[in-house]
N, C-alpha and C positions, 0 to 999 in steps of 0.2 A: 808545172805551175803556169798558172795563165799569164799574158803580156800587159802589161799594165796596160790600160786606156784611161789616157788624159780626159775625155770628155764623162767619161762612169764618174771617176774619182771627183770630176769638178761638179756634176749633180749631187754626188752625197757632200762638199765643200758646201754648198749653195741650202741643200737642207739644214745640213747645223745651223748656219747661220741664223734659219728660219725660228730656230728657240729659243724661247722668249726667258727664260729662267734655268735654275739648278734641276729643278722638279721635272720640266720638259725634258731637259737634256739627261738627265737619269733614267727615264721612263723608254726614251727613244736608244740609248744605251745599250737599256737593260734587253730592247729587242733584237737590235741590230747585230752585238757582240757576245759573243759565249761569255760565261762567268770569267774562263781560264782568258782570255783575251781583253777583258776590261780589268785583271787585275795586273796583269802584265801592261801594259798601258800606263792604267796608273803609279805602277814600281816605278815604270821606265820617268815619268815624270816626276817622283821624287829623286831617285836619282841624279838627274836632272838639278836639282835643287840642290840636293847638299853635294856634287860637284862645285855647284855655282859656290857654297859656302864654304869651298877650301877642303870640306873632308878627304881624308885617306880612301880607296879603293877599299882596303881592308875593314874599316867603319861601318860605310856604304852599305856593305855585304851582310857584314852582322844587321845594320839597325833594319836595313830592307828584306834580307832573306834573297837578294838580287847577288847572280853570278859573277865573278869577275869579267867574263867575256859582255854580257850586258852593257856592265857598268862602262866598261871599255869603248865598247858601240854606242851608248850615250855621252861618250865624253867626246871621242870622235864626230859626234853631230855637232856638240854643241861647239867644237873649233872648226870644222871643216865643212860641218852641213851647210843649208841653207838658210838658217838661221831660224826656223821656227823655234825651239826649243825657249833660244835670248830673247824673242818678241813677249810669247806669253810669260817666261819666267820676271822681266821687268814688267809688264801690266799686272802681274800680280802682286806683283813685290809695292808697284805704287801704289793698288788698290788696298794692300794691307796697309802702307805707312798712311795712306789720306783717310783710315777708320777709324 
């Protein structure tokens, strides 16, 4: 596996940024990540979510199709990471109650 480089990762940071909607961000998505890796993303951010809303591991599992060890890895971000996970789970959580 290659070594991460802060300066790659902050380039592709700086392009998302760059899109201006759902439709951009889907389309640029759909090039950048294999199917199997934008749905595993997206698991891992539901997860994510009903963590946040108290669910069992065992829930989780069923309602997502997501492994326990996953769910386990999303739970450990969202206490111990760096806090991405809590940032967009609140902007979204406020962008749903302010609709």
């Amino acid at each position: 596996m290659e070594k991460f480089n802060r300066e790659t990762a902050e380039n592709l940071y700086r392009a998302m940024l760059l899109l201006k909607d759902t439709d951009e961000c889907g389309r640029f998505f759909e090039d950048i990540f294999t199917v199997r890796e934008l749905l595993d993303i997206s698991q891992r951010l539901e997860v994510a979510q009903l963590l946040k809303e108290g669910k069992s591991y065992q829930i989780i599992s069923k309602e997502t199709g997501a492994s326990t060890a996953t769910i386990s890895r999303v739970n450990r971000c969202l206490n111990y990471g760096s806090g991405g996970y809590n940032i967009i789970l609140e902007r979204m959580d406020n962008k749903n109650t302010n609709n």
